[in-house]
OpenMM code with the backbone's topology and positions (N, CA, C; nanometers):
from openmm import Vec3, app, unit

residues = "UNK UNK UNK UNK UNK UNK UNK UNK UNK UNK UNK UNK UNK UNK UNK UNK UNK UNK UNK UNK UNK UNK UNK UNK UNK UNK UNK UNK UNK UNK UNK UNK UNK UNK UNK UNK UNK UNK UNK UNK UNK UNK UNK UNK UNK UNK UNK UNK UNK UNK UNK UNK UNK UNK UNK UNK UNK UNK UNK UNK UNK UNK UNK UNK UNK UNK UNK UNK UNK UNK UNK UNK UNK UNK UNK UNK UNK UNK UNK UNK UNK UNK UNK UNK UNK UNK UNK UNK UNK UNK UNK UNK UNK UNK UNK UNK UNK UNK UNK UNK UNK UNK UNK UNK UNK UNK UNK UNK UNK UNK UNK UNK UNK UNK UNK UNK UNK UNK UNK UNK UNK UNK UNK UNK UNK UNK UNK UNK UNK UNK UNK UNK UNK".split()
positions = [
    Vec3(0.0801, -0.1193, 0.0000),
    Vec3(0.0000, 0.0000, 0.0000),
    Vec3(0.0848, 0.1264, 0.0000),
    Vec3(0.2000, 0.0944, 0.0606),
    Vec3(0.2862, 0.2371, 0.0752),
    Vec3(0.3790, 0.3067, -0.0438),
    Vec3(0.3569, 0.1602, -0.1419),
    Vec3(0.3935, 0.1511, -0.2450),
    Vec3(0.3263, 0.2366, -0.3460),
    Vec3(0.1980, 0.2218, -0.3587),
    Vec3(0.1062, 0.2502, -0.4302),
    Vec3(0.1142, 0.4142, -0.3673),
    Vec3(0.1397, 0.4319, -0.2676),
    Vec3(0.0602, 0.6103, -0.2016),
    Vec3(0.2464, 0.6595, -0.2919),
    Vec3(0.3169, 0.6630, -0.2936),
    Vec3(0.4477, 0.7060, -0.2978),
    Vec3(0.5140, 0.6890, -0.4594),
    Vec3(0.4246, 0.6302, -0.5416),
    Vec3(0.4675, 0.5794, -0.6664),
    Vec3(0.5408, 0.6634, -0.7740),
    Vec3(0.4968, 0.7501, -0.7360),
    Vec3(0.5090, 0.8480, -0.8438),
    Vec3(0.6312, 0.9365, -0.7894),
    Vec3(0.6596, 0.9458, -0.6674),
    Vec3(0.7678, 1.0253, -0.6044),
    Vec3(0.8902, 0.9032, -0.5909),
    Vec3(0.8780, 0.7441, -0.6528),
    Vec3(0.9822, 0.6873, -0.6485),
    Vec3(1.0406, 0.6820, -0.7958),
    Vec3(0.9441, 0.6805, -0.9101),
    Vec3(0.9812, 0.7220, -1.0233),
    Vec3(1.0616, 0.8611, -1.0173),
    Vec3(1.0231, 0.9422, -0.9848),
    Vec3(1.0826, 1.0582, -1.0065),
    Vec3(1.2599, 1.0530, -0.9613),
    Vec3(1.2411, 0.9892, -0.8223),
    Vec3(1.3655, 0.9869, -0.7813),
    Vec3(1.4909, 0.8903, -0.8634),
    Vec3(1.4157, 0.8059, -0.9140),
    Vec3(1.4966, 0.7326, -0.9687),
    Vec3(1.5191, 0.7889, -1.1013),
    Vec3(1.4233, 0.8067, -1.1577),
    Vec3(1.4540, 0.9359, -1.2955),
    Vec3(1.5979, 1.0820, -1.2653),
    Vec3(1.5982, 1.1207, -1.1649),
    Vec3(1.6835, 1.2049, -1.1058),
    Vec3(1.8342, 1.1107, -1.0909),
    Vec3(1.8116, 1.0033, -1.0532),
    Vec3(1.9624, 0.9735, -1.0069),
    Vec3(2.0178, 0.8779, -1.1511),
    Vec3(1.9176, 0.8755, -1.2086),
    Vec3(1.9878, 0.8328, -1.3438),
    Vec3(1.9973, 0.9481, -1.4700),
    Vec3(1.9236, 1.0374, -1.3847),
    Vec3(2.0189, 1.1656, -1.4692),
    Vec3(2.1646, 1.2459, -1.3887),
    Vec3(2.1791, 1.2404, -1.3068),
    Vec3(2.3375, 1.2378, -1.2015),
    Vec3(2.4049, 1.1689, -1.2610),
    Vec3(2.3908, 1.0821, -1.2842),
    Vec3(2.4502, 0.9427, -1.3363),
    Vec3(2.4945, 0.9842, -1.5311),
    Vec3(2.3723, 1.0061, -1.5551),
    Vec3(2.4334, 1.0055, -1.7011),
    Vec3(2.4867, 1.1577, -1.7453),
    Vec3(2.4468, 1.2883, -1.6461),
    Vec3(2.5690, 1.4071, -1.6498),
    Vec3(2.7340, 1.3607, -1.6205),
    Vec3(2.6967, 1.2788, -1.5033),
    Vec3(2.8662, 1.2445, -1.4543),
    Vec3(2.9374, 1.1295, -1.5832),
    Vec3(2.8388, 1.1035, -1.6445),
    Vec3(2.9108, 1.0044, -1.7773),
    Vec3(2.9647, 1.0941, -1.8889),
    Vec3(2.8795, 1.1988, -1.9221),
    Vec3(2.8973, 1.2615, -2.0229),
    Vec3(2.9694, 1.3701, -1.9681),
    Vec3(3.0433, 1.4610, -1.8551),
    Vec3(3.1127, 1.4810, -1.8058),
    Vec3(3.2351, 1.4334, -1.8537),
    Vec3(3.2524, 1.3309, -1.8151),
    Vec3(3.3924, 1.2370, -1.7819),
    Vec3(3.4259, 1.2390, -1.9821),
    Vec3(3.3247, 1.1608, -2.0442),
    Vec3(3.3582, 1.1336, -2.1373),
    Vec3(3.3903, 1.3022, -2.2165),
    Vec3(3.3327, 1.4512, -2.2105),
    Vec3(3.3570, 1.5318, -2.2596),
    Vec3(3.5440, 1.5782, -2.1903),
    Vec3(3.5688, 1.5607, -2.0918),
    Vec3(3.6987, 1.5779, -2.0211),
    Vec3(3.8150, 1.4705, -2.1200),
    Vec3(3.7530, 1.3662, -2.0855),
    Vec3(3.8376, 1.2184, -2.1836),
    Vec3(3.9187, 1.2875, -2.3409),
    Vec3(3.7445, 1.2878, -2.3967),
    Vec3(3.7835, 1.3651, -2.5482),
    Vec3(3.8930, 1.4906, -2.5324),
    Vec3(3.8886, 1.5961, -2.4478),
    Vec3(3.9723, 1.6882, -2.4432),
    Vec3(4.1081, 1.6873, -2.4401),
    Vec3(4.1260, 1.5649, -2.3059),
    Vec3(4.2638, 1.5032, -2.3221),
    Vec3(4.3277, 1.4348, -2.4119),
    Vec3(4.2608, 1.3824, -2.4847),
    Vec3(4.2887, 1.2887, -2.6712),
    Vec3(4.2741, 1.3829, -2.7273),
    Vec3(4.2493, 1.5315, -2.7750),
    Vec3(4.2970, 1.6058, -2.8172),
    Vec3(4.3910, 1.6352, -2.8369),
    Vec3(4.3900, 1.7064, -2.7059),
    Vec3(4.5263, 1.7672, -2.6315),
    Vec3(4.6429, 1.6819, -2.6910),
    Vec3(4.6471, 1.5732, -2.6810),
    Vec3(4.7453, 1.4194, -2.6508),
    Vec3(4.7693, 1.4233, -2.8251),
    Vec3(4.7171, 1.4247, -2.8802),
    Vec3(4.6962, 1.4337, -3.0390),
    Vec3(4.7699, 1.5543, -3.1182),
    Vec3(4.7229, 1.6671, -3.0099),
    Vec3(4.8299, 1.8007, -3.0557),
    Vec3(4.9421, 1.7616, -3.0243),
    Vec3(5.0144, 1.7471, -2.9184),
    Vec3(5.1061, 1.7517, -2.8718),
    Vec3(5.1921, 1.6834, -2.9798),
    Vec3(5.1560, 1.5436, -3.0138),
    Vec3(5.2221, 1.4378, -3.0550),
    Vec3(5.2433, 1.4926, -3.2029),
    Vec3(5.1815, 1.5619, -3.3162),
    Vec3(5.1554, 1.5903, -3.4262),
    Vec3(5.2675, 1.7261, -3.3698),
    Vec3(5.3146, 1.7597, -3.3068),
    Vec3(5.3881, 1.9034, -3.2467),
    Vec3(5.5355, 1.8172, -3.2752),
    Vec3(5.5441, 1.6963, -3.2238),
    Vec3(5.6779, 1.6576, -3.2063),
    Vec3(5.6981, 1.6363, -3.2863),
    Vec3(5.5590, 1.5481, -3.4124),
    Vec3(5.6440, 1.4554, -3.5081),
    Vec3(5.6759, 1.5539, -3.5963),
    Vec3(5.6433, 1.6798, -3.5957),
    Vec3(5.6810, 1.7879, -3.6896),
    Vec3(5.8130, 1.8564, -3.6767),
    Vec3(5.8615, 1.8081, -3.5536),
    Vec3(5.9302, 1.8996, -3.4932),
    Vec3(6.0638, 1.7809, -3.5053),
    Vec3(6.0669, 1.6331, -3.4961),
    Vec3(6.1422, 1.5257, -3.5758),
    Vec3(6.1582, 1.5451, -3.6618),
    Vec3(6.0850, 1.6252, -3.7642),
    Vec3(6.0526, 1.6031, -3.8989),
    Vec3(6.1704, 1.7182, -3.9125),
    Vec3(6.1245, 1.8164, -3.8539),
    Vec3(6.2120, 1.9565, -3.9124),
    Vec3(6.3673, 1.9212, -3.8744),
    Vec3(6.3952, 1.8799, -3.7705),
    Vec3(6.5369, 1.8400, -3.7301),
    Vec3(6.5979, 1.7479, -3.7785),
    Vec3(6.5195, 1.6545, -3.8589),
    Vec3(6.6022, 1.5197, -3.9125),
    Vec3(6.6114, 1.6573, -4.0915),
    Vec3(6.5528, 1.7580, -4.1349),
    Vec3(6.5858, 1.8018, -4.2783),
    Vec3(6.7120, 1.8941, -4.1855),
    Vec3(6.7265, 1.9226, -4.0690),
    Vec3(6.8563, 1.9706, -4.0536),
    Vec3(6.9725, 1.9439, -4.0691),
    Vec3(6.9362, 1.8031, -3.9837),
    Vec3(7.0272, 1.6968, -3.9206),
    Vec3(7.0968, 1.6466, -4.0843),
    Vec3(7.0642, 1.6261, -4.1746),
    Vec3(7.0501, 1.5533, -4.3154),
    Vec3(7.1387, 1.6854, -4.4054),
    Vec3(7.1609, 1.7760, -4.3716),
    Vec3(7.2346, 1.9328, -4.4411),
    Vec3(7.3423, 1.8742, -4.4451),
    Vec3(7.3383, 1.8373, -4.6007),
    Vec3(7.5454, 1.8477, -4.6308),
    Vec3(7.6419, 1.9111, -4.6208),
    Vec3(7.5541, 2.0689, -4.5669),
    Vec3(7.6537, 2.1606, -4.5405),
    Vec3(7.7220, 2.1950, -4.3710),
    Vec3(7.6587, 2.0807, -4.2382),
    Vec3(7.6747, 2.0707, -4.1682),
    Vec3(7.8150, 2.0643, -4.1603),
    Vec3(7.8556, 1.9612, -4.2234),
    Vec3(8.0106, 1.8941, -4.1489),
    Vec3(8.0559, 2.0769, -4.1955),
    Vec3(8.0757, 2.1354, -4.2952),
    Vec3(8.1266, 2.2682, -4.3162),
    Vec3(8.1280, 2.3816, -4.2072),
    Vec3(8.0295, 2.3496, -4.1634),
    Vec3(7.9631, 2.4742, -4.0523),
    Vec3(8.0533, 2.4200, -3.9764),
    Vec3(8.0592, 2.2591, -3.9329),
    Vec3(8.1341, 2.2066, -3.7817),
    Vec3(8.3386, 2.2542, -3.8385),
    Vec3(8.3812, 2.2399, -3.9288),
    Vec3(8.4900, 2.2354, -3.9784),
    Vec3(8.5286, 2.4343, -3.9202),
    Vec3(8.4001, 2.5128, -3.9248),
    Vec3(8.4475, 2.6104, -3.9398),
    Vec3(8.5005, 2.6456, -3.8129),
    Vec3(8.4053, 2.5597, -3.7338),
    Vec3(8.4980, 2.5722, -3.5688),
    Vec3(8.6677, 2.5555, -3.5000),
    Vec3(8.7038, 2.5218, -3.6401),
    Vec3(8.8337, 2.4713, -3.6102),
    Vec3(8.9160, 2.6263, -3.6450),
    Vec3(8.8530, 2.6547, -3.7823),
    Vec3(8.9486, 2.7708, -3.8075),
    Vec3(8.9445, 2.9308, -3.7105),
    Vec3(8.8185, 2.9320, -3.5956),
    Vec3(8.8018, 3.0498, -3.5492),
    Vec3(8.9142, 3.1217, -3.4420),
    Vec3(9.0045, 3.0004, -3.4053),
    Vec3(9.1241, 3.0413, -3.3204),
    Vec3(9.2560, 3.0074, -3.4147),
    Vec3(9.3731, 3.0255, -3.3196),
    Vec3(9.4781, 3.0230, -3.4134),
    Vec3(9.4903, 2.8253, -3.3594),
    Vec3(9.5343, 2.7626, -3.5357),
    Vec3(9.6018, 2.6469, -3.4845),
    Vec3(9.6561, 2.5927, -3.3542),
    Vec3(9.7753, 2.6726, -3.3437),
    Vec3(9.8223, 2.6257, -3.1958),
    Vec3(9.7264, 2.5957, -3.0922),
    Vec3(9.6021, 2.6605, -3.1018),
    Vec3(9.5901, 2.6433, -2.9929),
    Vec3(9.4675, 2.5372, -2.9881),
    Vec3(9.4430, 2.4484, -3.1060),
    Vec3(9.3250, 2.3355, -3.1103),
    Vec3(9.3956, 2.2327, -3.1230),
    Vec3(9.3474, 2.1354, -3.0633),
    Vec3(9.3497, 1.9910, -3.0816),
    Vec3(9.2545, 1.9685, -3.1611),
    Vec3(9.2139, 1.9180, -3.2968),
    Vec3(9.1089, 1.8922, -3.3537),
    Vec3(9.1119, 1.7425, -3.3971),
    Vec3(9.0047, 1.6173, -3.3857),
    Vec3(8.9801, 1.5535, -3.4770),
    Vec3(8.8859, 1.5069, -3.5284),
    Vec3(8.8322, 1.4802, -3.6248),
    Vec3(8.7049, 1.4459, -3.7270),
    Vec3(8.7089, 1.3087, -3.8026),
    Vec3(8.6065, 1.2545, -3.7363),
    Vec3(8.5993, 1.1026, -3.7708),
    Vec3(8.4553, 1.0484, -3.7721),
    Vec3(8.3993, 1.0431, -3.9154),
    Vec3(8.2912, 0.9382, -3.9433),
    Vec3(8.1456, 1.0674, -3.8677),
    Vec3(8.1135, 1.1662, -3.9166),
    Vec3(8.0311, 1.2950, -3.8222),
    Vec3(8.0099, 1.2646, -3.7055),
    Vec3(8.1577, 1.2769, -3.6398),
    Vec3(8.1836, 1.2730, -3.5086),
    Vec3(8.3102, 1.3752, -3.4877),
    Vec3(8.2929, 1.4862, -3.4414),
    Vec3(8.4326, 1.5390, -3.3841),
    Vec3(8.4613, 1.5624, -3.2133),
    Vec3(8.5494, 1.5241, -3.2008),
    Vec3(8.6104, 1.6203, -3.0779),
    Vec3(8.7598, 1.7094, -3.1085),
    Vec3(8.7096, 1.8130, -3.0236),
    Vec3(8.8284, 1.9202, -3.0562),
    Vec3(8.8458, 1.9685, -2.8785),
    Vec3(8.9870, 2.0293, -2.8920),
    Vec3(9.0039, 2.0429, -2.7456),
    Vec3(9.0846, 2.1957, -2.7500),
    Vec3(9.0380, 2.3150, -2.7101),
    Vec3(9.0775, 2.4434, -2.7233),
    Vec3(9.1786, 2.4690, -2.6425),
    Vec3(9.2843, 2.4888, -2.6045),
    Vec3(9.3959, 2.5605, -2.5043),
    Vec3(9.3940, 2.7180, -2.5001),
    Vec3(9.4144, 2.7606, -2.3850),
    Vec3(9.4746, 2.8927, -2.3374),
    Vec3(9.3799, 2.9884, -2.4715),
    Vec3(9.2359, 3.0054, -2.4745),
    Vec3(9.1637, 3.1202, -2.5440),
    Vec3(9.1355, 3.1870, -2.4107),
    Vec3(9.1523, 3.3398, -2.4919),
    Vec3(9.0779, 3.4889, -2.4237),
    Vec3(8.9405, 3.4831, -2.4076),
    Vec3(8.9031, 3.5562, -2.3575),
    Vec3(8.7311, 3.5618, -2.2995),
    Vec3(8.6661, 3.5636, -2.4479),
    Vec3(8.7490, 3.6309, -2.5390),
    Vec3(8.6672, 3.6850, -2.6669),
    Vec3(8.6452, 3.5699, -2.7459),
    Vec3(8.7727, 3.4607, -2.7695),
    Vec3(8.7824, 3.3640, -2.8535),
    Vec3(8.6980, 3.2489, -2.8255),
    Vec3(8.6794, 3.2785, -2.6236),
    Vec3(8.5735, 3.1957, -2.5927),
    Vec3(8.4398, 3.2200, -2.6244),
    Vec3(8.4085, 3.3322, -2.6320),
    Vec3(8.2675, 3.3834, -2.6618),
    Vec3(8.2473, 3.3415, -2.8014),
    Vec3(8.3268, 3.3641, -2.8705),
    Vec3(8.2765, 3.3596, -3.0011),
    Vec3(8.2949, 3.2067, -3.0219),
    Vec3(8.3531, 3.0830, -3.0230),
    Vec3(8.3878, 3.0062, -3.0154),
    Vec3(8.2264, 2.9531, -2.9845),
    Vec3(8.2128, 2.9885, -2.8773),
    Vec3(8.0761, 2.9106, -2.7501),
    Vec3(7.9508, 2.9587, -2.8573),
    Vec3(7.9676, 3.0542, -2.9004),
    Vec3(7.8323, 3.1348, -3.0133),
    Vec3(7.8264, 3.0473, -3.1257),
    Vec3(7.9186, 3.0246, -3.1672),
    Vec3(7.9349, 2.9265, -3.3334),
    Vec3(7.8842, 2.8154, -3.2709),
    Vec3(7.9498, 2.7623, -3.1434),
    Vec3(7.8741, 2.5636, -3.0783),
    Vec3(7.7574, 2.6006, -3.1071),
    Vec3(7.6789, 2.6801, -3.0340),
    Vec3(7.5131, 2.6846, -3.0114),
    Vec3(7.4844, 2.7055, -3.1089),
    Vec3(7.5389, 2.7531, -3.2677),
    Vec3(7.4405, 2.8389, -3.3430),
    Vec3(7.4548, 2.6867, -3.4712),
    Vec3(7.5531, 2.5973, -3.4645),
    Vec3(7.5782, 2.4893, -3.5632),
    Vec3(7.4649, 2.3650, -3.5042),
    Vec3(7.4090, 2.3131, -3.6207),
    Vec3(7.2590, 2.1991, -3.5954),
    Vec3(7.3586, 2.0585, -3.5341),
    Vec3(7.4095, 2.0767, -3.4153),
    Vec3(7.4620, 1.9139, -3.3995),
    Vec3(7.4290, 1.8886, -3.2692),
    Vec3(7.4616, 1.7372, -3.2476),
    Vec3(7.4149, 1.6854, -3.0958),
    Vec3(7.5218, 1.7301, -3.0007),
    Vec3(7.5714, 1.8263, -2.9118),
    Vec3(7.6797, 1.8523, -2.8357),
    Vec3(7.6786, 1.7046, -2.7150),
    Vec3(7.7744, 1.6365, -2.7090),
    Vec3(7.7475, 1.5203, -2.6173),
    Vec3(7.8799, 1.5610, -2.4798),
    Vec3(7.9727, 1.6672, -2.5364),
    Vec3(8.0426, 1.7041, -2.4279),
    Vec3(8.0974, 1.8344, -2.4693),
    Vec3(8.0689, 1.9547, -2.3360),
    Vec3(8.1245, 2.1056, -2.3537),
    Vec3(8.1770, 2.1348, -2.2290),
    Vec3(8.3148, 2.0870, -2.1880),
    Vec3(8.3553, 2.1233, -2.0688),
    Vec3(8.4355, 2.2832, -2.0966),
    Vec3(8.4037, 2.3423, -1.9969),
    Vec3(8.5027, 2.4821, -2.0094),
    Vec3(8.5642, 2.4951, -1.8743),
    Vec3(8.6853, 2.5071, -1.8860),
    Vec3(8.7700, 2.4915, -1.7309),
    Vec3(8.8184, 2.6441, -1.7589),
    Vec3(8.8604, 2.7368, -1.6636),
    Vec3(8.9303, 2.8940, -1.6361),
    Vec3(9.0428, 2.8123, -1.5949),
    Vec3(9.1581, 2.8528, -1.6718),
    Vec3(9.3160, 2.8471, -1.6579),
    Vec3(9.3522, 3.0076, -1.5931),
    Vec3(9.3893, 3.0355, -1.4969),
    Vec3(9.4624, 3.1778, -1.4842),
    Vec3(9.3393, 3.2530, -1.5757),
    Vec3(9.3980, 3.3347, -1.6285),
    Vec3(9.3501, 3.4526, -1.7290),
    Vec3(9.3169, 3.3866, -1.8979),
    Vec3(9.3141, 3.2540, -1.8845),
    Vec3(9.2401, 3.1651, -1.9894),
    Vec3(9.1692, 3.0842, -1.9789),
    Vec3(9.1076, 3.0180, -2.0994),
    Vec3(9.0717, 2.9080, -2.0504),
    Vec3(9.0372, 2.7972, -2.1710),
    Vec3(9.0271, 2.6647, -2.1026),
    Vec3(9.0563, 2.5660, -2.1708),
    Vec3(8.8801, 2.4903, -2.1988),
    Vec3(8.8670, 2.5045, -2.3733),
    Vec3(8.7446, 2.3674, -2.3865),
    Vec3(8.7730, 2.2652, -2.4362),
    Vec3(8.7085, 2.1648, -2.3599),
    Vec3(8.6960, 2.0573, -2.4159),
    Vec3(8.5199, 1.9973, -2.4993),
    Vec3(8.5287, 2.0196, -2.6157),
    Vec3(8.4151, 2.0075, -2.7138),
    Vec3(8.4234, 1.8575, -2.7718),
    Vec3(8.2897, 1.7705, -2.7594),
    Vec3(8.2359, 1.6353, -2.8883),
    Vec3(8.1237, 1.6445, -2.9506),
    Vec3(8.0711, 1.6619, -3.0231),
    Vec3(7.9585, 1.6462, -3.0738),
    Vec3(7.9467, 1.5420, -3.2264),
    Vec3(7.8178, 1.5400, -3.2704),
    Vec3(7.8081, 1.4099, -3.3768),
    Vec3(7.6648, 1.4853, -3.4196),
    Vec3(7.6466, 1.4621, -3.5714),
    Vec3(7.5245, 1.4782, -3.6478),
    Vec3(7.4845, 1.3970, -3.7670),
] * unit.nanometer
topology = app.Topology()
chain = topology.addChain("A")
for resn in residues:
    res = topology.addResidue(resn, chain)
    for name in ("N", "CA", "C"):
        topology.addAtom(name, app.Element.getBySymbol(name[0]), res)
């Protein structure tokens, strides 16, 4: 009987919590989609961004650019060697200037730097440079 007096206020309620229910679904699932977006940009960001660095990486005129690092100080004072687009070179006794400019050409040439030690000698100082492309 209590059934019958209340019927219509148990439909309702249950109509209500299966709409809670299907906001918090479509919620979740509108948040979901956003993040697979998002996740979608990002990834289409990198592979473009692989893309642009491997037409760098691939410049025949690289090893030239890396070669030019050798000539920016005087002989004496490089150790240089170049093997298979792999160099290491090792700088002795440069001025602040030869270092600056030296350190400007590393950063500004497209290669992988895998070692840039810079030690202060007295009133010089000594790099030790490897990189590969």
């Amino acid at each position: 009987m209590t059934w019958k007096r209340y019927q219509n206020e148990l439909i309702a309620l249950i109509a209500f919590v299966f709409m809670l229910a299907a906001y918090g679904y479509k919620t979740a699932q509108v948040s979901a989609q956003a993040e697979s977006i998002a996740a979608a940009k990002h990834s289409v960001e990198e592979i473009q961004e692989v893309i642009s660095l491997k037409k760098i990486w691939a410049d025949k005129k690289t090893s030239k650019k890396v070669e030019k690092l050798q000539a920016l100080v005087p002989d004496s004072k490089v150790k240089w060697s170049n093997k298979n687009k792999k160099v290491t070179a090792s700088y002795k006794n440069l001025t602040a200037r030869e270092l600056n400019t030296l350190v400007t050409k590393i950063l500004n040439v497209p290669v992988e730097i895998q070692k840039l030690k810079i030690q202060k000698v007295a009133s010089s100082y000594d790099v030790e440079f490897k990189c590969k492309w």
